[in-house]
N, C-alpha and C positions, 0 to 999 in steps of 0.2 A: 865423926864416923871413923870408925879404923880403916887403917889403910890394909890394903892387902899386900903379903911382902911380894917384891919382886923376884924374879931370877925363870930360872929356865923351866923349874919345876914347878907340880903344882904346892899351893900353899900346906902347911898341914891343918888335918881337920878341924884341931882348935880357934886356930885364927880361923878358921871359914867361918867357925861356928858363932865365934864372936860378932866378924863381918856381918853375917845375913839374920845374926839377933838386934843389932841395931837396926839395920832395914826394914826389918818385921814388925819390930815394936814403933816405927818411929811410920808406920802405916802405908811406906812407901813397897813393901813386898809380900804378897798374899804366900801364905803354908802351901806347898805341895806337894808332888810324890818324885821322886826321883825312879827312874827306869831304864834309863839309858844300857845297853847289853853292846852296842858296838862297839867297835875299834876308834881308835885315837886318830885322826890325823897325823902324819907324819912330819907337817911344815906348819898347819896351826896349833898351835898351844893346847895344851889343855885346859878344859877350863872347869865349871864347879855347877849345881844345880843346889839353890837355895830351899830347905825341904821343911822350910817353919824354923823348926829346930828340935833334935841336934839337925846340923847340915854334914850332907854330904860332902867328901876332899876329894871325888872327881866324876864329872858326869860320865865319863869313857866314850860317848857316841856325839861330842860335841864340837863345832867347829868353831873355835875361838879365832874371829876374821876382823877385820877391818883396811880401812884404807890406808894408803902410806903417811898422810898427810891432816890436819884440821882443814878444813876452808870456809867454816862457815864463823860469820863473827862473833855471835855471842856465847859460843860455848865456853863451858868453864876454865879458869884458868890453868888447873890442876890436872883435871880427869879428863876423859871423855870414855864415851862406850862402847864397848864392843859386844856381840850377844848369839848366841847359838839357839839350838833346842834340842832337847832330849830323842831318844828312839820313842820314846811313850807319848809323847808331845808337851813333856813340862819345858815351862819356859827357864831358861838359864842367860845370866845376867852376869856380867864383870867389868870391871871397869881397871885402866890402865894409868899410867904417868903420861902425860899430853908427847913429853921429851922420847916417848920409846916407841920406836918404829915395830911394829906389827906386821909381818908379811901376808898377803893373802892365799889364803888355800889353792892350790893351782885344782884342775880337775879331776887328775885323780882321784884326791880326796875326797872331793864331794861324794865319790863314789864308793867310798869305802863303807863297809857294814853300816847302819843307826846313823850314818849324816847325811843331814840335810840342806848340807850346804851354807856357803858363805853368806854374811848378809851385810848390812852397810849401817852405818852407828847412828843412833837417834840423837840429835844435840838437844839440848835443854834451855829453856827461856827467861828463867831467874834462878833459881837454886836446885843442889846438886840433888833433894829427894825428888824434887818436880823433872828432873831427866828421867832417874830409875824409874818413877811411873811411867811417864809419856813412853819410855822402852819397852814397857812391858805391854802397855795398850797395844803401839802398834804393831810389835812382836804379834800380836795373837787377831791382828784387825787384817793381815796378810802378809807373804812372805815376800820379804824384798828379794829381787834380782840377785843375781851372782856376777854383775857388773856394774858399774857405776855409772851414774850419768856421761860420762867420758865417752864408755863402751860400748858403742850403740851394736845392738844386736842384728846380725846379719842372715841367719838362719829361720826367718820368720816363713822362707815361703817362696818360692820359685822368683819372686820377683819382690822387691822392695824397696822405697821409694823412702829414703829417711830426711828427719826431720822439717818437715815442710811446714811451713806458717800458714797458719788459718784466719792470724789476726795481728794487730797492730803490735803487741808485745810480742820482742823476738825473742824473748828469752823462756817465757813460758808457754803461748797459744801456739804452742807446734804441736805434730801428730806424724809417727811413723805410721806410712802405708803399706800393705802386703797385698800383692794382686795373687789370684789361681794363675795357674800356668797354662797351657793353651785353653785360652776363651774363645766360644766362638762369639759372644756376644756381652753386651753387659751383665753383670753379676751384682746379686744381692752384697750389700757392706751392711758389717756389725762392727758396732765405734762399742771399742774396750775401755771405760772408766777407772783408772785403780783408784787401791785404798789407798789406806794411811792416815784417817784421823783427821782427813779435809790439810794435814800441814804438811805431810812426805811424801815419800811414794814419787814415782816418773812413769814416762810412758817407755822407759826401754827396759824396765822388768818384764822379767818371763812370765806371761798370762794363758790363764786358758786357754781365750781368743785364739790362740796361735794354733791351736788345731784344726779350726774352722777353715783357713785359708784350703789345706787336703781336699775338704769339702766341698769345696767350689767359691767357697765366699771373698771377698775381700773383708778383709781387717785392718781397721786404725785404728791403733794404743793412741790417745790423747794429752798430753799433757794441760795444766788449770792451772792457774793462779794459787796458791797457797793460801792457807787463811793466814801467815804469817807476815804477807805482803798486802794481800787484801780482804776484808771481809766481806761475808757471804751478804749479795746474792752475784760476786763478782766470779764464784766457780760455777752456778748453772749459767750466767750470762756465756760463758766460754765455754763450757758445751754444746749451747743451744747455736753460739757461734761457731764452732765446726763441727754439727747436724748441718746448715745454712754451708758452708763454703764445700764440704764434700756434696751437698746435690748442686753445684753451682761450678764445680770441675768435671762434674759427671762424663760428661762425654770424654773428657782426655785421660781420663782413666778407666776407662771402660767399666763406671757404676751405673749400677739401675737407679735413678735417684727414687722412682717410687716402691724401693724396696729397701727401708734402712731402720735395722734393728740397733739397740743399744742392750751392753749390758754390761753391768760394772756388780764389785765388789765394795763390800762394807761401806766405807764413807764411797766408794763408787754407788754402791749400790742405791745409797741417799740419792745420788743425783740422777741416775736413770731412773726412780722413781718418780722422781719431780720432774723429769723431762716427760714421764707418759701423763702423767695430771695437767703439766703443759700451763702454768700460769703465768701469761703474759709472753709466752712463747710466740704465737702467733702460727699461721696455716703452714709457712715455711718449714718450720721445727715441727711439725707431726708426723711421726715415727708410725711404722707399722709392726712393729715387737718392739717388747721389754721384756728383760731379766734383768731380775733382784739379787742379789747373794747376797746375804748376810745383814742386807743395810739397814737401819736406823728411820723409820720411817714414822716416826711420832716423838718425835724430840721435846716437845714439853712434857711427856712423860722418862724421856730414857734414861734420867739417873736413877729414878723411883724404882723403873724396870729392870735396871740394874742390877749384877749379884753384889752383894756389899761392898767385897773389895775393890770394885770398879766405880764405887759411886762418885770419889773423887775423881778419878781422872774424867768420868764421863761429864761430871757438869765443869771440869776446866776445859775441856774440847770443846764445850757449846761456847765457853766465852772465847775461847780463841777463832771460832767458827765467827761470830756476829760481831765481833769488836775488833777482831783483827789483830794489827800491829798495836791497836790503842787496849790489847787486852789486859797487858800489865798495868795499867792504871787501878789499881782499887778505889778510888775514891769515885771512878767512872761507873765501876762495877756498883758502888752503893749506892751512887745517885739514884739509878734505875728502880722506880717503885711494882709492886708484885705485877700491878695489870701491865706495865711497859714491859717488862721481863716476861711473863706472858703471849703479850701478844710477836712481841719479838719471836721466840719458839718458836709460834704457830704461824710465822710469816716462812719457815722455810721446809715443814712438816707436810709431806704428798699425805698424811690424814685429813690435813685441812682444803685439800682440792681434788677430791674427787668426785668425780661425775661419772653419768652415763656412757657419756660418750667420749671413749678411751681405748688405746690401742691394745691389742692381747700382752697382757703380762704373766711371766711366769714367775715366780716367788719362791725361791728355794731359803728353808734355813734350816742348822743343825739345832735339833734337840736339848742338847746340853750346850748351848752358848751364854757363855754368864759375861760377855761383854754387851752383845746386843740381844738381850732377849728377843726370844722365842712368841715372847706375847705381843711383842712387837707385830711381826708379821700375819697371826694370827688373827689381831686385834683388826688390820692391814687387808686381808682379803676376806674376812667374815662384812666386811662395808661392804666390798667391789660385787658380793656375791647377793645383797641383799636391793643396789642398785642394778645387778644384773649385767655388771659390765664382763666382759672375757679374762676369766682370772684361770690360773691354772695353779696349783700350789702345791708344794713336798716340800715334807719334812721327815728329815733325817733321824732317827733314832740314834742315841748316843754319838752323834756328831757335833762337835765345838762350832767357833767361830770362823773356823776359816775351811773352806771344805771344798779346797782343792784336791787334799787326799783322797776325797770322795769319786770312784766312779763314776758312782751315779749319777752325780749332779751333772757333769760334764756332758753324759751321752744322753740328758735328759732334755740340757739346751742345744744340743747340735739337731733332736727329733723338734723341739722347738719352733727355733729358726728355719727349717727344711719349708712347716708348715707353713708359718703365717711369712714368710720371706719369696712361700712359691718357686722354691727350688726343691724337686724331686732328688730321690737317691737314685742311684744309678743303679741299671735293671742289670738282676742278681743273672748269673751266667752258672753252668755247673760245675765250674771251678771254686766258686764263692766259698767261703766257710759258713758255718748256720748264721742264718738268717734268725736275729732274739729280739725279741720285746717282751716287754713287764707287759701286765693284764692294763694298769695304769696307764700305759701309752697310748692306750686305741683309744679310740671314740663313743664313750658313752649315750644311750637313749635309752629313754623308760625310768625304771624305778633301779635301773645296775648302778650301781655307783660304786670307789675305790673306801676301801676300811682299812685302818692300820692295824699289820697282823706282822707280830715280831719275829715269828717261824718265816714268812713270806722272803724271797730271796732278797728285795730290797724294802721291805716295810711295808711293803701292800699287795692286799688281793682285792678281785674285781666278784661281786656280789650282789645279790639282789634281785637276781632272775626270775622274779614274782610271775611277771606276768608279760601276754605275747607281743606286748610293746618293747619288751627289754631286751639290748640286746649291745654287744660287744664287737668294735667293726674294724679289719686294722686292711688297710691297701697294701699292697707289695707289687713291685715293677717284675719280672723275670724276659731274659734277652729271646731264649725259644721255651716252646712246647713242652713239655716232658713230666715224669713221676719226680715227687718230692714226698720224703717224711716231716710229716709235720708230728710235731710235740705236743703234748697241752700238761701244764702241772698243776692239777687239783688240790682245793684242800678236803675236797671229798665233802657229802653233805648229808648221810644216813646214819642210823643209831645201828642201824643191821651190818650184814655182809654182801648183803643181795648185790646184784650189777644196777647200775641207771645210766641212763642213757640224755645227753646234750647236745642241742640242734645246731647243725653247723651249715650256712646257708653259704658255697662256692660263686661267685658270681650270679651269672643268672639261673643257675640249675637250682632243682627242686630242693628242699631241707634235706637235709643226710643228719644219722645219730652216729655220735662219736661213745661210744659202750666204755665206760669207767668203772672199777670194781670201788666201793663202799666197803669201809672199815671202820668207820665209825667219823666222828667230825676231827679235826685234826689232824689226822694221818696221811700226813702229803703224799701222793702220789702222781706220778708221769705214765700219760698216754702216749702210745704213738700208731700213725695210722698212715700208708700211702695215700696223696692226693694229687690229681692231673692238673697243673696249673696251665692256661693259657700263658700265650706270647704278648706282655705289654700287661697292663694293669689288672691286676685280680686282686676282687675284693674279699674278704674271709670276716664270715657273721656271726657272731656264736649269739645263740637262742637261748631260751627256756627247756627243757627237758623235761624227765617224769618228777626229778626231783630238783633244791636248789642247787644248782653246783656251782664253787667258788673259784676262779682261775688263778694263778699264780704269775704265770708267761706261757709264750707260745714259744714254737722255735720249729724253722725249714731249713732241712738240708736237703741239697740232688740228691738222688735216687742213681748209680752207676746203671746206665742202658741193660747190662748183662744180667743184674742182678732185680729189677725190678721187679720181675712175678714173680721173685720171692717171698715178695713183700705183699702182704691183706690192705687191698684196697677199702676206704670208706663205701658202706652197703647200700644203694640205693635203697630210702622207704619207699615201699608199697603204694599205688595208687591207690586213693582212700575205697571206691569203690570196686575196684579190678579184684578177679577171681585169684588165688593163689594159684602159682604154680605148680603141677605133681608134680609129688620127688617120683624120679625114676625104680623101681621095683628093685628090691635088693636080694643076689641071687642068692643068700641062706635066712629063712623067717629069725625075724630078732625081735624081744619080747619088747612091745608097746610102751615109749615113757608113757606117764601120766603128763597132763596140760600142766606145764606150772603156770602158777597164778601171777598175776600182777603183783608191779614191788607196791608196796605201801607208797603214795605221798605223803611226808612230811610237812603239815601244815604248819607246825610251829614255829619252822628252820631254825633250831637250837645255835645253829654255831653262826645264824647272821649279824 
């Protein structure tokens, strides 16, 4: 392999070109696109973005990081790795002289335009192309921390309780804890799984999780046994063993033991799968939520499933997953005839253990993931849906593997966990900013259900308003009494221009029509309308109307006391049989409209 030259700058384009043509050809680095538009770090290197070929001679928005030192033993004698990512999110890959100290990016940096921060070097298990894969897997299975196992993360959360042992191994069954900050009582805990391919990864990277703690939750990041120390089923065994020691501290930590969610990413997200399938877990380990991200949850299919260039690393992760430290053996790997290799797979795959009776899981994955396919979880909850178990599931349109970047996913499980963990949001005051949900969040009955619609702010509207069983329900807390605008964004549901109108049922008051102008199907549009919320729980229905109407989200803001009767309240309907009221006589005669007539129904609903 050429070496890449040393020195302060970066390489010139030829050598690069040369470099990432032998990686390319020699199967160890898939073609990408280079996009990086940020600035350099000033204290990391620069580094390069392998683009097939020719290659690009410098990514500009990359942070070329690593740690001062090697520690781990088998890495190569020569290299080791250091790895960035692009502003576009292509992965970028370089490797160093073992003998040359590498400073790490301080913080600034990270924050500088297109970076995305420091990450920690992948070491390799026999030769130097089998590092630059496993680099590049777990580079895109999630991102590592901007601190090293050293570093234990201090900022998790008003209080935090680090590394505590859960079990007999004191080196890997520990779990950093974050409590909310004044509790008046115990609080729901969600146990953070991370990635890494079941062999890297720690529990003091920066996770999602760590938002939830705001929330009211407690949070434990986890650490597991590696597959590179043990083989699986030694990493759900140490999960499901601190699931079991956090309800079994409960009270010294002020958890609710009968309220514990898990939810992990990619090879996390394997094992919160198979902790809610629960085999052999026992009554102890029964969780009441799960979340998915990204994970691999039919492993005798997931090389198949695979995008090409992942199909090697993905079947050397299963043998490092079931073999372990004995995975370098090939002669162990041949023994194993098709049904033992088989059934092996299927002994650690939540395909193969699902049932009825199973806790509510939510199931996120990105659209374009050519690591862990897409058909994966698809495959995944089209089961859970046909046994009827509580499945909940998005999916991200043009989202990768790792979908932290994602909004949505985030504020998809904190609505989540709220629900099945029975912790309420905190009731909205007139201070609050708007109050949003997607049409998707609320609570479907009838023939409504969510469609995926690319125009939709996050990938879906809510549809289907057939008929007077259907209906769309979402609760909201508010502290006092008062005027609120509510929102609603249509995708509209007429071939005409006409008005139609959709039923919107306020707690216990009669149906009210919410009036939306028609522009044909497709043509998003937003309502707004004043509405009187009670003090404490109000529930908001949306109905069937004259026509189908499709939602997009809803959205409440206060209403300032001053300015309220500015504002067109939603119209009571008419008593079905009550007399109309006279209009008052108007003191100059004005020529008679004509009745207009009813809008057309829409039987065929073109754009459901």
């Amino acid at each position: 392999m050429p070496k890449r030259r040393s020195g302060k700058g970066a390489s010139s384009g030829r050598d690069l070109k040369s470099w990432c043509e032998a990686l390319r050809t020699s199967g160890s680095l898939s073609p990408g696109t280079s996009r990086g538009t940020g600035d350099r770090p000033e204290r990391g290197r620069p580094g390069f973005c392998c683009n097939g070929f020719p290659c690009q001679s410098g990514c500009g928005s990359m942070g070329v990081v690593s740690i001062s030192r090697v520690r781990q033993p088998r890495v190569g004698q020569r290299q080791y790795g250091v790895d960035g990512i692009c502003a576009g999110g292509d992965v970028c890959a370089d490797f160093r002289p073992r003998n040359r100290v590498i400073r790490m990016a301080v913080s600034g940096d990270i924050q500088r335009p297109g970076l995305c921060g420091p990450r920690l070097p992948v070491y390799r298990w026999g030769w130097c192309a089998r590092l630059i894969v496993c680099l590049l897997f777990v580079l895109n299975s999630g991102r590592l921390g901007a601190q090293s196992r050293r570093n234990v993360r201090t900022d998790l959360g008003p209080t935090v309780v680090k590394d505590l042992g859960y079990g007999r191994d004191k080196k890997y069954q520990r779990l950093n804890l974050a409590l909310p900050d004044r509790s008046a009582g115990p609080v729901p805990v969600v146990i953070w799984i991370h990635g890494g391919a079941w062999v890297t990864g720690d529990k003091d990277e920066e996770n999602p999780a760590e938002a939830l703690v705001s929330e009211g939750f407690a949070v434990a990041s986890i650490e597991y046994r590696p597959a590179t120390v043990a083989a699986y089923p030694a990493q759900l065994e140490d999960c499901q063993t601190a699931v079991n020691w956090l309800r079994s501290t409960a009270k010294k930590y002020r958890i609710d033991p009968e309220r514990v969610g898990v939810w992990g990413q990619s090879a996390g997200g394997h094992l919160a799968a198979m902790l809610a399938v629960n085999p052999g877990g026992g009554n102890r380990a029964a969780l009441q939520a799960v979340c998915d991200w990204s994970g691999p949850v039919d492993l005798q299919r997931l090389v198949e499933d695979s995008a090409e260039e992942y199909r090697k690393v993905s079947q050397e992760m299963l043998w490092r997953l079931y073999l372990g430290p004995a995975a370098d053996n090939l002669k162990l790997r041949d023994s194993l005839s098709n049904s033992k290799r088989t059934q092996l797979f299927q002994s650690g795959s939540p395909m193969s253990y699902i049932a009825e009776k199973m806790p509510p899981i939510l199931v996120v994955h990105g659209e374009q993931d050519r690591i862990v396919s897409v058909r994966q979880s698809r495959r995944f909850v089209k089961r859970l849906e046909q046994l009827g178990a509580p499945i909940d599931y998005v999916e991200l349109p043009g989202v990768g593997h790792d979908l932290r970047e994602s909004p949505v996913s985030a504020k998809r499980v904190v609505a989540f966990f709220r629900q099945h963990l029975d912790l309420p949001e905190p009731a909205l005051d007139r201070t609050s900013g708007p109050w949003h949900r997607e049409a998707e969040e609320g609570t479907l009955a009838g023939k409504a259900r969510k469609v995926p619609q690319a125009k939709a702010s996050e990938g879906y509207k809510v549809g289907f308003f057939d008929s007077a069983e259907s209906s769309l329900l979402f609760e909201v807390r508010v502290a006092a009494a008062g005027p609120w605008i509510l929102r609603v964004r249509y995708a509209n549901g007429s071939p005409g221009g006409e008005q139609s109108t959709h039923q919107l049922t306020l707690n216990d008051a009669p149906p009210q029509e919410l009036c939306y102008p028609h522009t044909g199907w497709d043509k998003w549009q937003t309502m707004e309308v004043q509405v009187d919320l009670q003090a404490g729980l109000n529930r908001l229905q949306f109905g069937r109307g004259t026509l189908a109407a499709e939602l997009d989200w809803i959205e409440l803001q206060a209403v300032p006391e001053e300015v309220a009767a500015e504002v067109p309240a939603v119209p009571d309907s008419p008593e079905p049989d009550s007399p109309e009221p006279e209009s008052p006589e108007p003191e100059s005669p004005e020529p008679e409209s004509p009745e207009p007539e009813s809008p057309p129904v829409d039987a065929d609903h073109p754009g459901d």
